[in-house]
One Martini backbone bead per residue (centre of mass of N, CA, C, O) as a GRO file, in nm:
protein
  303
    1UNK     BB    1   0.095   0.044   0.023
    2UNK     BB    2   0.081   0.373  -0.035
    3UNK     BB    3   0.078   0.664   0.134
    4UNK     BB    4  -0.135   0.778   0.006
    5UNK     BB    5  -0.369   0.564   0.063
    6UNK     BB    6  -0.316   0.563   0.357
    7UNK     BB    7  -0.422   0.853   0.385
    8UNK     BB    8  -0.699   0.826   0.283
    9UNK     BB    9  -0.829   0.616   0.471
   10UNK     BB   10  -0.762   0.771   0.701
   11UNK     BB   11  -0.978   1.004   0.634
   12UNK     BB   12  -1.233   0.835   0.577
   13UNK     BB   13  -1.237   0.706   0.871
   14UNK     BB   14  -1.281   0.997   1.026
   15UNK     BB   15  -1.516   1.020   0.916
   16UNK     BB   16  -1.710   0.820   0.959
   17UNK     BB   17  -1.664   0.883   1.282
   18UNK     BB   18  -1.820   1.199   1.269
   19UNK     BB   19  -2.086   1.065   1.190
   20UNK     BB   20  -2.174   0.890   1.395
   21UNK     BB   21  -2.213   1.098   1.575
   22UNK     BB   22  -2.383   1.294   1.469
   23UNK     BB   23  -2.632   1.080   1.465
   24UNK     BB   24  -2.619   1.059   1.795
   25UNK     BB   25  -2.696   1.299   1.858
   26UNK     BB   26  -2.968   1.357   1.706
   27UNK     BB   27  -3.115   1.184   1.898
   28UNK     BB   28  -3.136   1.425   2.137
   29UNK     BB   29  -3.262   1.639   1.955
   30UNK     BB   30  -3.401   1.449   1.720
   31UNK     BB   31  -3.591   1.408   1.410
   32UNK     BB   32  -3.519   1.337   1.104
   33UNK     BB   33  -3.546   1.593   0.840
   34UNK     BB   34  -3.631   1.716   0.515
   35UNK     BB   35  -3.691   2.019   0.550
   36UNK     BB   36  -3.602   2.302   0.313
   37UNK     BB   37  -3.707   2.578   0.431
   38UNK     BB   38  -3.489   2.728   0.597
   39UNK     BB   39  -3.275   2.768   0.317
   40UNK     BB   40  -3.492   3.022   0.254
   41UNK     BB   41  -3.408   3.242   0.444
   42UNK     BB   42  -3.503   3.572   0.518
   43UNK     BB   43  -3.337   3.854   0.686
   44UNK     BB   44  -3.437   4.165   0.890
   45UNK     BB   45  -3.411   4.472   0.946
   46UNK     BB   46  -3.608   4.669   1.235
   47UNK     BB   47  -3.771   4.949   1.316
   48UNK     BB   48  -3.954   4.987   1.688
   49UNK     BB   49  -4.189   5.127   1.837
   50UNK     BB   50  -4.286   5.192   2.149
   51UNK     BB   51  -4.643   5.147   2.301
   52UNK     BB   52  -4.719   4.956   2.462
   53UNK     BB   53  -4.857   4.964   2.768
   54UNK     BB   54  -4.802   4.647   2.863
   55UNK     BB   55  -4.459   4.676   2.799
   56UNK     BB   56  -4.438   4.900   2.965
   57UNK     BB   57  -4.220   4.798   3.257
   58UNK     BB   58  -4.111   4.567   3.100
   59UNK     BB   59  -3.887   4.351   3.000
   60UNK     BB   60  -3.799   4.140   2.789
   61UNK     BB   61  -3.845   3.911   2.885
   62UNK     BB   62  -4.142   3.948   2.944
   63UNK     BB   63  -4.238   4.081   2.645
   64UNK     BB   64  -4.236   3.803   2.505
   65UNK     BB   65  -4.469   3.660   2.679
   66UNK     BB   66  -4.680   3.883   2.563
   67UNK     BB   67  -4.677   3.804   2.318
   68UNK     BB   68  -4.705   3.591   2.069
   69UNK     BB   69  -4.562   3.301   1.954
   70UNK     BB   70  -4.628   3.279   1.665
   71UNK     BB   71  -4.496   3.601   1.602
   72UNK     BB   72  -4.221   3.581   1.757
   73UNK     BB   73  -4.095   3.387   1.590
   74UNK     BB   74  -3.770   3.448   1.503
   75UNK     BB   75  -3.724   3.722   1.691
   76UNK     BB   76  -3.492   3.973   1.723
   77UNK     BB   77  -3.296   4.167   1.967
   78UNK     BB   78  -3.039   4.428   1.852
   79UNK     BB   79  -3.155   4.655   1.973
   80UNK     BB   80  -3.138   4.956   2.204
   81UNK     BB   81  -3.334   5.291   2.188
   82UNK     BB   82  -3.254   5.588   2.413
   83UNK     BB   83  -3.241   5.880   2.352
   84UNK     BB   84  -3.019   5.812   2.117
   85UNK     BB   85  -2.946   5.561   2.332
   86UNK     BB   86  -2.771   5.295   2.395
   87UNK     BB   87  -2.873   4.990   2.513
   88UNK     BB   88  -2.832   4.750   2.721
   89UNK     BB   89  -2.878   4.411   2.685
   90UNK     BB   90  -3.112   4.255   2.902
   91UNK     BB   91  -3.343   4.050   3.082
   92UNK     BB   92  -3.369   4.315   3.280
   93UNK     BB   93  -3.443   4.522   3.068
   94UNK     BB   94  -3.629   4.819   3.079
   95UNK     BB   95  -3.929   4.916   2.947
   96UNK     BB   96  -4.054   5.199   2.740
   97UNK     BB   97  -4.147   5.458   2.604
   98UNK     BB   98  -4.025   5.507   2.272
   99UNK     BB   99  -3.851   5.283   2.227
  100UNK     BB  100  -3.599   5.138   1.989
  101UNK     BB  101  -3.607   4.895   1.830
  102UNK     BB  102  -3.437   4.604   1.692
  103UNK     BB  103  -3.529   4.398   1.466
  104UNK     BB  104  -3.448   4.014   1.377
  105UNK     BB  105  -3.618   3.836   1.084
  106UNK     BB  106  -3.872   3.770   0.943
  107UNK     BB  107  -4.121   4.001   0.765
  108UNK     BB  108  -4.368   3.870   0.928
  109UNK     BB  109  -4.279   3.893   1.194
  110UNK     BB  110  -4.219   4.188   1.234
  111UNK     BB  111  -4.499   4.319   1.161
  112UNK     BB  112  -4.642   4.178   1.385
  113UNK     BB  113  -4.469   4.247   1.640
  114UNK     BB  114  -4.507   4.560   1.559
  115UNK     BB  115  -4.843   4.571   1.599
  116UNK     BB  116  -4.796   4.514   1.941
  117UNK     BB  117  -4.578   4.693   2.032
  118UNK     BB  118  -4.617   4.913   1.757
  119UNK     BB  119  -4.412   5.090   1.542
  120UNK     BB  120  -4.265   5.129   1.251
  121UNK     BB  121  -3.991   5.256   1.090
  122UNK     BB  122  -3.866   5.473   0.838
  123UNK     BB  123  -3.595   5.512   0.640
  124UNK     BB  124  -3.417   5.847   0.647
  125UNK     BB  125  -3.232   6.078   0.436
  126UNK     BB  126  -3.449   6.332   0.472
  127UNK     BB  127  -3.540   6.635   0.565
  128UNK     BB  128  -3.806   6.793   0.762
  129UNK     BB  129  -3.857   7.119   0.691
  130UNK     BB  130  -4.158   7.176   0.821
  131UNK     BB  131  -4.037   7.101   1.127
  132UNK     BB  132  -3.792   7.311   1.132
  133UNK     BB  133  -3.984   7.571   1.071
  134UNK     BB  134  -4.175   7.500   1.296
  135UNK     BB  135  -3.933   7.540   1.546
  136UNK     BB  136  -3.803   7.868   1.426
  137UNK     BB  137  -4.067   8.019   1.492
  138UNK     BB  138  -4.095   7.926   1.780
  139UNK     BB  139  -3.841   8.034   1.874
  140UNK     BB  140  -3.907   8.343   1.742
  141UNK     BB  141  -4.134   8.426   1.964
  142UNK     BB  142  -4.054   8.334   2.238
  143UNK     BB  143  -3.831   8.574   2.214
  144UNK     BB  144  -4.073   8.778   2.218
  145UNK     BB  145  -4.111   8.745   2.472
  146UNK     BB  146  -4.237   8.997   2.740
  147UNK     BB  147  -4.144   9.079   3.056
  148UNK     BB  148  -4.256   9.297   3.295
  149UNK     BB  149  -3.999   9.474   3.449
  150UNK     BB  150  -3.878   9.657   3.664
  151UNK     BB  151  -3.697   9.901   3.391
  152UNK     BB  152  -3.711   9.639   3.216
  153UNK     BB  153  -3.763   9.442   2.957
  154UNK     BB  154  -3.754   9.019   2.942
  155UNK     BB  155  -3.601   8.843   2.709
  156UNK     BB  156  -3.478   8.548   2.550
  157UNK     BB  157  -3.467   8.555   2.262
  158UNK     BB  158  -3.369   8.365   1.997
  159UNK     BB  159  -3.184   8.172   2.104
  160UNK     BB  160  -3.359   8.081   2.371
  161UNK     BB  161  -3.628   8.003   2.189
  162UNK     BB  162  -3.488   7.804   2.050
  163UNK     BB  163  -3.387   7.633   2.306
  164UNK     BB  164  -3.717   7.557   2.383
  165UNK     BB  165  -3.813   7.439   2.151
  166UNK     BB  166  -3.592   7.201   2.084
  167UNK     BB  167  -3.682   7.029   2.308
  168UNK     BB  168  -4.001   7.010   2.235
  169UNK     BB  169  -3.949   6.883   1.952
  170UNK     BB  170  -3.758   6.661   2.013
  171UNK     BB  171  -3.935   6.493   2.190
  172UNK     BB  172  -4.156   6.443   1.989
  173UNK     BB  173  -3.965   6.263   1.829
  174UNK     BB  174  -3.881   6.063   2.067
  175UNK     BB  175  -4.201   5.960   2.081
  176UNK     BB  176  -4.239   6.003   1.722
  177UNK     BB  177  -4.058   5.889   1.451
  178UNK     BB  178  -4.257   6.034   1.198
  179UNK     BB  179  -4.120   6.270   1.243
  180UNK     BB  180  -3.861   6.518   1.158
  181UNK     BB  181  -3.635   6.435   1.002
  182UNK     BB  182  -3.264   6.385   1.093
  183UNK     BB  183  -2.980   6.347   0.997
  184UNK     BB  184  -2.683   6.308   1.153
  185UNK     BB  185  -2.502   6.452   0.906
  186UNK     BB  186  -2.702   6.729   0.906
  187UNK     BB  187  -2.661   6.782   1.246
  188UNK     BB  188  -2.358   6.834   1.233
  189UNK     BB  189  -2.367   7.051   1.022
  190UNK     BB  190  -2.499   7.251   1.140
  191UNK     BB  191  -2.375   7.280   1.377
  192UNK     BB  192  -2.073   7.366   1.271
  193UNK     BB  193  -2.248   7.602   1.105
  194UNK     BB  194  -2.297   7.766   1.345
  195UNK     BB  195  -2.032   7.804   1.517
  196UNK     BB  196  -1.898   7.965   1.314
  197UNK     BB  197  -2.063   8.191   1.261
  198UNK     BB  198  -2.063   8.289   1.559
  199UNK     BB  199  -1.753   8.337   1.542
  200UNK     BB  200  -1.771   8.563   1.342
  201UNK     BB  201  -1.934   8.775   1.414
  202UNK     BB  202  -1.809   8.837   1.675
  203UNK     BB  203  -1.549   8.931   1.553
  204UNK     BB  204  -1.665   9.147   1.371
  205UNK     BB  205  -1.784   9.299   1.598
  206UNK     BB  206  -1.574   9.297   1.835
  207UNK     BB  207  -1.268   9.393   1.721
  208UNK     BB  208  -1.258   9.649   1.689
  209UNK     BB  209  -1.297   9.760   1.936
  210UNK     BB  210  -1.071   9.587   2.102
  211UNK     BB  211  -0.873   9.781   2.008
  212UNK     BB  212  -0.973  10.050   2.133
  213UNK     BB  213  -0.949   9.911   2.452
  214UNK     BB  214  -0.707   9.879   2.457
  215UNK     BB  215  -0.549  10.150   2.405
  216UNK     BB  216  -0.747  10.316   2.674
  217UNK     BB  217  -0.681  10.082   2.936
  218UNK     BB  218  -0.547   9.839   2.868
  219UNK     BB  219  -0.456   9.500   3.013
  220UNK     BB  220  -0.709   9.544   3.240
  221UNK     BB  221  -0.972   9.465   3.083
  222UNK     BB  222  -0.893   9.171   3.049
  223UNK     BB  223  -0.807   9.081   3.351
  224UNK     BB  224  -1.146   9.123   3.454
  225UNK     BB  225  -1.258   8.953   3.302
  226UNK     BB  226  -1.093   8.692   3.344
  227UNK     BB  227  -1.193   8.689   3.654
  228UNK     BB  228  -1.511   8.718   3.627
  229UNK     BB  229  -1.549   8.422   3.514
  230UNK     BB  230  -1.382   8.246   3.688
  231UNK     BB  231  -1.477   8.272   3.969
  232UNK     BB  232  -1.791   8.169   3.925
  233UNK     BB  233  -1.733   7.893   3.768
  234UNK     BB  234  -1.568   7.776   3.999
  235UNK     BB  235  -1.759   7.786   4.225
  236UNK     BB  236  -2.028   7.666   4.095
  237UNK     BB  237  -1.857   7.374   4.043
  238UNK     BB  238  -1.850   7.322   4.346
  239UNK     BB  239  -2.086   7.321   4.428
  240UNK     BB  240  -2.232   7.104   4.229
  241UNK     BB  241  -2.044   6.868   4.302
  242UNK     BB  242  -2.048   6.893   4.673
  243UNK     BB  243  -2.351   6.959   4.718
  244UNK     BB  244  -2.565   6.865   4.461
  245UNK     BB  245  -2.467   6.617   4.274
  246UNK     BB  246  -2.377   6.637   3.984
  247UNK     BB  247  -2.323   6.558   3.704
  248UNK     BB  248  -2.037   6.638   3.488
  249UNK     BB  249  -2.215   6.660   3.224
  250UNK     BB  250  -2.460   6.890   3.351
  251UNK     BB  251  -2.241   7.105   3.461
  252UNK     BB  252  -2.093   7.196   3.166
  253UNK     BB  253  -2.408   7.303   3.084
  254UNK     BB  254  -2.424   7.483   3.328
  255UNK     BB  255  -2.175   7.674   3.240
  256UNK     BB  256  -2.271   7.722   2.925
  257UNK     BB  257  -2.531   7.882   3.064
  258UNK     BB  258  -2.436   8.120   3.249
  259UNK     BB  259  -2.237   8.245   2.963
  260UNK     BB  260  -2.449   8.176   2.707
  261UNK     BB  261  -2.274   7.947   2.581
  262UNK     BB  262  -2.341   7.770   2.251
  263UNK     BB  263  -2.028   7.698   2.166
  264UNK     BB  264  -1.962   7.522   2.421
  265UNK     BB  265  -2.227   7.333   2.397
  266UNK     BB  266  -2.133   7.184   2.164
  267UNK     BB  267  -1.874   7.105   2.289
  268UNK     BB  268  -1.968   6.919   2.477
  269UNK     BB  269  -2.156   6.759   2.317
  270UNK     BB  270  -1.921   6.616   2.147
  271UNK     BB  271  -1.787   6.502   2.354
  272UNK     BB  272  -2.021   6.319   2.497
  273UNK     BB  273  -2.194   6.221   2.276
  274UNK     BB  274  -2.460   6.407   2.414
  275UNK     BB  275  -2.755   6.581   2.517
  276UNK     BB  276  -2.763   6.611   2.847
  277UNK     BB  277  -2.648   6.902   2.841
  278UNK     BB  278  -2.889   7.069   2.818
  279UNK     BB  279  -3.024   7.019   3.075
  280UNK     BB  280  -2.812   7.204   3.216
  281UNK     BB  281  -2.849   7.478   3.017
  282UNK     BB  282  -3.131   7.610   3.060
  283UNK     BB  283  -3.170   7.759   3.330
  284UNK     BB  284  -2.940   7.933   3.332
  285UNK     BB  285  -2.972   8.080   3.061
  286UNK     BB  286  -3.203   8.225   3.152
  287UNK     BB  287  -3.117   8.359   3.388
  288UNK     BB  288  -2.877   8.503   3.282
  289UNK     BB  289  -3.043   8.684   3.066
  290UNK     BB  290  -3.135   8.849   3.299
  291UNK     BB  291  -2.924   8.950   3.462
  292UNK     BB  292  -2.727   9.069   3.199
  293UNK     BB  293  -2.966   9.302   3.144
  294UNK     BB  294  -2.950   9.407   3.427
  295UNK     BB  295  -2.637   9.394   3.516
  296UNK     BB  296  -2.473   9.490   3.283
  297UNK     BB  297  -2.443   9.828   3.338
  298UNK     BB  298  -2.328   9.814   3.547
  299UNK     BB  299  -2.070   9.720   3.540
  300UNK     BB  300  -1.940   9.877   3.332
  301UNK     BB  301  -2.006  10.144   3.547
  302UNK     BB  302  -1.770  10.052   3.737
  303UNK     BB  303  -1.520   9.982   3.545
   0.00000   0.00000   0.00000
């Protein structure tokens, strides 16, 4: 026999013991079957907003039971995401209203469970514009709005009311992502061309002057100046963190709200990868806007 065909039998006796294995095993498992439809199967991922009520406050494990068993077969959660935060998936992760799933199954079963869980989101690359300037009319409304306070009337001006529109339309599309679609790629590029544009006006507007202030003061008006800031903000931060405990994702937004500065806030978003620090950064800029107002001729007429 020469080494060939010694080695060919050899592998031959190795499948054939492989094979049998397998057999054995197969009987464990159930009786063999002939059916190849399962090799025609065809998967597709699918986002569905939550809106059932009787799933909200349910985990995942428990959600399944809630569902029909014969149109859940074979759909699983491949994502969980809530208010733009990707959620770790975990069997006792809650379910709120409003989380976006990521199903993957047959196409008529994830129809099913996406009708009984909520309904499904259809994916869009277009901006949806009429949703966009329904709330740039709104925050410049109610930055027209003023209060009036002894001395001189006080509003939020177009930042502001603009400020508090986004949080309040973005909320409402957090809540059904059926309108207002804006993709990621467009909402970073608006956001760095508006930080742009603001930083160029800044300049434009404040640096004669600067130079001129410059010249007349000399560069104790600059030491002063970032005293003021200085001095406040480091405060505030220690306050903040050691008094009421608050995250320092929050603080970051809470003291880019004290400055006014959306410049700031945009910055502070981007490192966090996150919108939470809006929340820190709201009530701050109200308050300082008011303060600024009022406060701001004083300061003037002091230094």
């Amino acid at each position: 026999m020469t080494p060939d065909l010694a080695l060919a039998l050899g592998d031959r006796v190795a499948l054939l013991g492989k094979h049998e294995r397998a057999v054995e095993a197969g009987k464990d498992l159930g009786p063999e079957s002939a059916d190849i439809r399962g090799l025609s199967f065809v998967g597709e991922a699918r986002d569905v907003v939550l809106a059932n009520k009787k799933l909200v406050g349910a985990t995942l494990k428990q959600g399944r039971t809630l569902l029909d068993e014969e149109s859940r077969r074979g759909v699983y959660v491949a994502k969980l995401v809530r208010a733009g935060n990707v959620i770790e998936l975990r069997p006792r992760t809650t379910l709120q209203s409003g989380d976006v799933l990521t199903l993957y199954g047959p196409a008529d079963s994830i129809e099913a469970v996406a009708h009984q869980a909520g309904y499904l989101v259809e994916d869009s690359e277009h901006v949806d514009y009429v949703y966009m300037g329904l709330g740039l009319i709104a925050g410049v409304l109610i930055g027209m709005v003023e209060i009036p306070l002894p001395g001189a009337p006080v509003h939020l001006g177009t930042g502001g009311g603009c400020l508090l529109s986004g949080l309040v339309f973005g909320w409402l599309r957090s809540k059904r992502p059926t309108f207002g679609s804006l993709p990621n790629a467009a909402a970073l590029h608006l956001r760095d061309f508006g930080l742009a544009i603001f930083v160029a006006n800044v300049g434009l507007a404040v640096g004669p002057q600067a130079v001129t202030l410059l010249q007349e003061k000399g560069f104790l008006l600059p030491v002063l100046s970032v005293v003021t800031v200085l001095v406040p903000l480091i405060a505030s931060m220690y306050y903040a963190k050691y008094v009421l405990k608050l995250n320092p994702v929050m603080i970051c937004g809470a003291l880019a709200g004290c400055l006014t500065c959306t410049a700031g806030l945009n910055a502070i978003v981007a490192a966090a990868d996150s919108e939470t620090p809006v929340l820190g950064y709201t009530v701050p800029y109200a308050v300082a806007n008011v303060l600024l107002t009022l406060l701001g001729p004083v300061i003037v007429l002091t230094v």
